[in-house]
N, C-alpha and C positions, 0 to 999 in steps of 0.2 A: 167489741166491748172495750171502754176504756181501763187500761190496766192500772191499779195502784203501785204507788210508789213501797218500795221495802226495804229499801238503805238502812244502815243503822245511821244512829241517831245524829254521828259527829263525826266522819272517818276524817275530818278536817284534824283533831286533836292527835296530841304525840303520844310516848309514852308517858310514864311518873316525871312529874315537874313540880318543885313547890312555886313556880311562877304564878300561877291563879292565887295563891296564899300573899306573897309578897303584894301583886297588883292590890290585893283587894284590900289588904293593912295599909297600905301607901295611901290608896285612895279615902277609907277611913279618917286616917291621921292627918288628909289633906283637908276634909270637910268639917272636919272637928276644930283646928285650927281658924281655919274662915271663920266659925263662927265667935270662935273664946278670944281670939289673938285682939280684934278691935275693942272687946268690953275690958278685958285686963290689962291693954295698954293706954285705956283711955283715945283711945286714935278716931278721930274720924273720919270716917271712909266714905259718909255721904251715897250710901246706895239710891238711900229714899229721904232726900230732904221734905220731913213732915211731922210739923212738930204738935201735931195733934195725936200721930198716928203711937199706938203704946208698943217700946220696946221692938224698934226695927230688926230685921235679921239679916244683916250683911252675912253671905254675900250675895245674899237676894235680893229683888225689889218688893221688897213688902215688907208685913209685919205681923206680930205671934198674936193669934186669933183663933183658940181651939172651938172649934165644933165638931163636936163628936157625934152627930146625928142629924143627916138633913135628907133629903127625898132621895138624893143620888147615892148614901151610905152603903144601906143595904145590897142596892143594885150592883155598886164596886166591890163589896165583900165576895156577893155570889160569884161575881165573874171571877176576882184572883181565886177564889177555891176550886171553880172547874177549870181553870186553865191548869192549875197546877196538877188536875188528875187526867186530863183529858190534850190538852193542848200539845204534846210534846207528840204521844202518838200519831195524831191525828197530822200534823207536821209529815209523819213521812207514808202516812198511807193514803189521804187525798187524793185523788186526780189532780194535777198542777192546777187548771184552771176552777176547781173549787176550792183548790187551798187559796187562790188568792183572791175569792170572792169570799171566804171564812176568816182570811185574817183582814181585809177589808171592814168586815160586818161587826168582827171582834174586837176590831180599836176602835173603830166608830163607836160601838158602847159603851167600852171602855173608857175611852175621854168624854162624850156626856155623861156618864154618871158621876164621874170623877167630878166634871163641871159640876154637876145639879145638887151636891152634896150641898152647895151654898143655895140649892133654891134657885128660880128665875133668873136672879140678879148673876151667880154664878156665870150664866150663860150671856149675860149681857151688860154689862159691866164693862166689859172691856171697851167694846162698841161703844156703849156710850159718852165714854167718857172726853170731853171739852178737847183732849190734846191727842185725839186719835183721829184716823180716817174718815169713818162716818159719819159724825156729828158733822164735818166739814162739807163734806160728798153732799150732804142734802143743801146746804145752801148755794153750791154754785150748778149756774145755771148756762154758764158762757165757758165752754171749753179751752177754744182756741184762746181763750183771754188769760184765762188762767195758767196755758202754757207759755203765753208771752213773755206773761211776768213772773213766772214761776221760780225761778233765781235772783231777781230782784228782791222778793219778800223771803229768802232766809235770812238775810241776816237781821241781828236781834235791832240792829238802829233804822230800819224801815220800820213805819210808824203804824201799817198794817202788815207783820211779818207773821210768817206761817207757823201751825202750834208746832209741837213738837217732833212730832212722824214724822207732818208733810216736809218740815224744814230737814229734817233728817234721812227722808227719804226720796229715789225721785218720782217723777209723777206717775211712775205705771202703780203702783201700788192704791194711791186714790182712785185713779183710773177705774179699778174695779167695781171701787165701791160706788161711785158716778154711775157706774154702767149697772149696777143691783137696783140703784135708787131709781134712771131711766126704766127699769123694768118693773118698778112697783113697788119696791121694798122699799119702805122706810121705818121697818122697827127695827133696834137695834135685837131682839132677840131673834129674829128669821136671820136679820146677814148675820149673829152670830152662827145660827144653825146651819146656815149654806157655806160659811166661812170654813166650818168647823168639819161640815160632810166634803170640802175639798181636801181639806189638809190631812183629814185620815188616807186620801188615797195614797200617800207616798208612801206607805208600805209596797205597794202593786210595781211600781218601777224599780224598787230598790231589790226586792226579788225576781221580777222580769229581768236586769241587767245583772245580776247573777249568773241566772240560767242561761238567756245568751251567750254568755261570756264561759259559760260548759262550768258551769260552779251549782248543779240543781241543787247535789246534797249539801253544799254548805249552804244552799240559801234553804232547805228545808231546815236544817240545823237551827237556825237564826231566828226561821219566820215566828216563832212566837215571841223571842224578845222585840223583835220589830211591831209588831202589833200590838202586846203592851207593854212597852215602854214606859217609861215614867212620864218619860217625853211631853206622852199624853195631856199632860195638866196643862202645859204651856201649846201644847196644837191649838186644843179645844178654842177658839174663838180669836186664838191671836192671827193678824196677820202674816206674820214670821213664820208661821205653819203653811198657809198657802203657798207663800216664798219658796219653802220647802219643796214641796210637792210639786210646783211648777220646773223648778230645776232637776228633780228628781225625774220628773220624766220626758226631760230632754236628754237627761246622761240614758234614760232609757232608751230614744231615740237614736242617740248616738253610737249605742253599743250593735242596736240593728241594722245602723250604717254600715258599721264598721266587718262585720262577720256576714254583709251581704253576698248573696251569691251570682247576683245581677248586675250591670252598671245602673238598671232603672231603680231597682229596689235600692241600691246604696245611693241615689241623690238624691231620690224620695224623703228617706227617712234623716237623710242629711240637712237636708231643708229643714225640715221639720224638726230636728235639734236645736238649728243655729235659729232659727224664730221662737226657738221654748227659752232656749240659752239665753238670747240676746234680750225677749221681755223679762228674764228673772233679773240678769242686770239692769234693767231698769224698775224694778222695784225696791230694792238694795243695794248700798254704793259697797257692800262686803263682796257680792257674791261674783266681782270679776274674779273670783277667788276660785271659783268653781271650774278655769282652766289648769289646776292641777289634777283635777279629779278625771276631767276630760282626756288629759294624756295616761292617766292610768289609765283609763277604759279601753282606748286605743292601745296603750301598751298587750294590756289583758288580751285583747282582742286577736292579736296574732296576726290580723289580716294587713288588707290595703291602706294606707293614710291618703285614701285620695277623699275620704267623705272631708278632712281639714279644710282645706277651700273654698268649698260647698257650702260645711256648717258656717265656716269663719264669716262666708259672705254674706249670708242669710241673720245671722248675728248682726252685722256690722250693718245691715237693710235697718234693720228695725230701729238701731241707736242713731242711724243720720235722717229717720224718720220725725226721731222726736224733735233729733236738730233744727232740720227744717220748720217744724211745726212751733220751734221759739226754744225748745228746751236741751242744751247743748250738753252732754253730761260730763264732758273735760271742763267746760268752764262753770259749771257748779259745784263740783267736789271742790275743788281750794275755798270757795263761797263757804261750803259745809263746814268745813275743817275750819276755818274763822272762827263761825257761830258755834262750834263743838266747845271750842277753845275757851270761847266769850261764858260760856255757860257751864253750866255744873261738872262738865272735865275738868276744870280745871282744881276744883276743890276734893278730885278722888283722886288719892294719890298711888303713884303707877308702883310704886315701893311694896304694897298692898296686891293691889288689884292684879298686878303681872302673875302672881299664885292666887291670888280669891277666886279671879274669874274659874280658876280650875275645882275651885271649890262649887261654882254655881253648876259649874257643867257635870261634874260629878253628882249632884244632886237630881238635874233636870235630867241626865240620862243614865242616873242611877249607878250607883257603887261597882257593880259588876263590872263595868268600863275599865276601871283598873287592874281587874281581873285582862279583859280582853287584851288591853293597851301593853298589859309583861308580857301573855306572850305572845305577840308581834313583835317582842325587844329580842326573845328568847329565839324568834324562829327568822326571821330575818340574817343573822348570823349564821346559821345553824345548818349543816349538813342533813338534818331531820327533816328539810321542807324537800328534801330532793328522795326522799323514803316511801314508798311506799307503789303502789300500782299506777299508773300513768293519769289515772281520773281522781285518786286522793294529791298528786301532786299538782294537778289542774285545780282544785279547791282548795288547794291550801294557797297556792296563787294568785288567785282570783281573789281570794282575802287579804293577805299581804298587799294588793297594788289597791284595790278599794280603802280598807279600810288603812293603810300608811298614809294614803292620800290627803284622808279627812284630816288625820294626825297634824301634818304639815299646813295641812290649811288654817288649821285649829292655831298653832304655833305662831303665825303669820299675820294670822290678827289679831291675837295676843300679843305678839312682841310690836306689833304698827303703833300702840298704845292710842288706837279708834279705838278699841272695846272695852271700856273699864265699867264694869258693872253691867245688870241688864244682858249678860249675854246666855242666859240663860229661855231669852229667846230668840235674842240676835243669833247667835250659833243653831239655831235648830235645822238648817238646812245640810249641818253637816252634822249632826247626830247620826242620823240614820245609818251613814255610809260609816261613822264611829262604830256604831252596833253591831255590824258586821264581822268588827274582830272577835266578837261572843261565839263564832262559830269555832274556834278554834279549841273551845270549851274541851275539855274533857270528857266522856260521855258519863263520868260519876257525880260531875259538875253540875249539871245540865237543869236539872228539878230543885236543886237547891238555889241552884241562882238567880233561877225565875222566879223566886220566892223570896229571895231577898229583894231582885225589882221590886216587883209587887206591892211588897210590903213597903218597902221604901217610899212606894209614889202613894199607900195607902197615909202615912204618915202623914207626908211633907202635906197633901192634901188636908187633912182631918185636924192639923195643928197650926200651922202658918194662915195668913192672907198673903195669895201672890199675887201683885198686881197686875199677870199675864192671865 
């Protein structure tokens, strides 16, 4: 019979700290500012140039459009109230593999209804719209032609240059949507809907490599802020959610590499990294970024670095693939960064956006963050992470090198000044591995915080238009 889990709820948190206080005032005071600082200083920060659109919200891409009642309302009220009675328990008495088929099942509804709040359109919107993936995906018809010239038409002075994703992104990302339309799909509401049933699974890796990594009870800890996250609003139908999930379960991959007990099982699953690895970078010119997070994994991991090799070549298969096939990704990033330059970068100024973007990320991954992000300030230092039984200092570990990770990642392309604005979906691939410092919670912590998520993602939802 399989046994339930009966951990308490956090043995990752310390003692009395007013860290969780500080993080959470800082993060407040940071979001607050994003918003007030551009209308009182008269500043324009240019999130969303649209001058139809009423009363922009830097440091979001969108603009304030309350609807307080649409099909998905209700649906999202129910769920944050039974998460907030139910969700935490059930975290640690689950069987591992129904907690990660529950908290699978649980974001999945949770970001549709969130979506559906706006109706149809919610869920496909995004999809449709002229400078996105799929409106694109249906019209072409010739592969290999489109990766010939696929560097030629970013920049904004080719006279048929690509909208704005494609140009900003590389072609594994279209790729997909080519390969939904080859299968049938052409409405933009189904690839919202399959878009959207991928990007929930990144919960399942981000707890998978956890536990791997001998961190069960902090990833039980976690797993309901993982599952609904704020996040949620921006998964639901954006690409950047896939992005996610794809890299999410190669660091999965990787962490099984890495703690194998076999040479065959450690290059199996090594392969298998460095092909998950190697197409997320080519979906996003961010996520070479994702080699900090990989040396944590491996740090965490305690074992052999022989899977390095393995993944790194299995990686590097897939990007001289594209090479070959026309699309070179060294010689398209300086291309990109041109036409970055050429266009609306240049009008957001980085004096702003170097603290705003911190304001969107605190938004899309919700206030608590700040709570997480002290104490990882608080414990990193601290003779407290070396405290405790040999399995709460194994989770307290396993949190520190994932979630420090995200931190520097986060930093890294903040300070590159490539991310100004919009990173509130751009960053969503390292939200998650963000989240993970929420284990560190306090166990008195724990129900209220989930509740200020919640509520937080019930807000931004019910009162904004986000254009994710």
């Amino acid at each position: 019979m399989t046994q339930t889990h009966t951990a308490p709820a956090a043995t990752t948190s310390q003692p009395r700290t007013k860290a969780p206080w500080v993080g959470l005032s800082l993060a407040a005071l940071i979001i607050a500012a994003s918003f007030v600082i551009p209308t009182l200083l008269d500043w324009e920060v240019y999130a969303r140039k649209d001058p139809e659109a009423f009363g922009t919200i830097e440091p979001l891409h969108g603009f304030w459009d309350p609807n307080y009642f649409g099909p998905g309302t209700l649906p999202a009220v129910a769920i944050a109230l039974l998460a907030l009675v139910y969700a935490v328990p059930l975290a640690q008495r689950l069987p591992w593999r129904w907690l990660l088929v529950t908290c699978y099942l649980a974001g999945l509804a949770w970001m549709l209804s969130l979506a559906f709040t706006d109706g149809i359109p919610g869920v496909e919107h995004v999809l449709a719209n002229r400078h996105e993936y799929f409106e694109t995906a249906l019209r072409i018809d010739d592969v290999p032609q489109m990766l010939d010239e696929y560097i030629a038409r970013i920049p904004y002075a080719h006279p048929d240059n690509w909208v704005v994703h494609l140009a900003g992104h590389p072609p594994g990302a279209v790729l997909f949507f080519i390969a939904l339309v080859r299968l049938g799909v052409t409405s933009p509401l189904w690839a919202g809907l399959i878009t959207t049933a991928l990007g929930a699974t990144v919960v399942m890796p981000v707890l998978m490599t956890m536990r791997t990594l001998g961190a069960e009870t902090a990833a039980r800890a976690v797993a309901p802020f993982l599952a609904l996250s704020p996040a949620g609003i921006f998964i639901a139908v954006s690409a950047d959610g896939l992005f996610a999930a794809v890299a999410a379960w190669g660091m999965a991959a990787l962490a099984v590499a890495a703690t194998a007990s076999t040479r065959g099982r450690m290059a199996g699953f090594a392969v298998v990294a460095g092909l998950l690895l190697g197409y997320a970078v080519m979906m996003s010119y961010g996520l070479p970024l994702l080699g900090v997070l990989a040396i944590a994994v491996l740090i965490a991991a305690r074992g052999s670095w022989w899977p390095v090799p393995i993944a790194a070549a299995a990686a590097l298969a897939v990007v001289l693939v594209f090479a070959v096939l026309g699309f070179a990704w060294w010689e398209a990033y300086p291309v990109l960064t041109e036409r970055y330059w050429d266009g609306l970068a240049q009008d957001r100024p980085f004096a702003y956006w170097v603290w705003g973007n911190l304001g969107a990320l605190l938004i899309a991954a919700g206030p608590m963050i700040g709570s997480g992000v002290a104490l990882l300030a608080v414990n990193v230092p601290s003779k407290q992470r070396l405290a405790g039984t040999a399995q709460t200092v194994s989770n307290r570990r396993v949190v520190l090198l994932l979630a420090g990770a995200a931190v520097l990642m986060i930093l890294i392309a903040d300070l590159s000044r490539m991310s100004k604005a919009e990173v509130e979906r751009i960053w969503l691939p390292f939200m998650p591995w963000l989240t993970v410092s929420l284990a560190l919670l306090p166990q008195r912590w724990v129900r209220p915080a989930l509740a200020v998520q919640l509520g937080g993602a019930l807000v931004v939802e019910t009162l904004l238009y986000t254009s994710w």
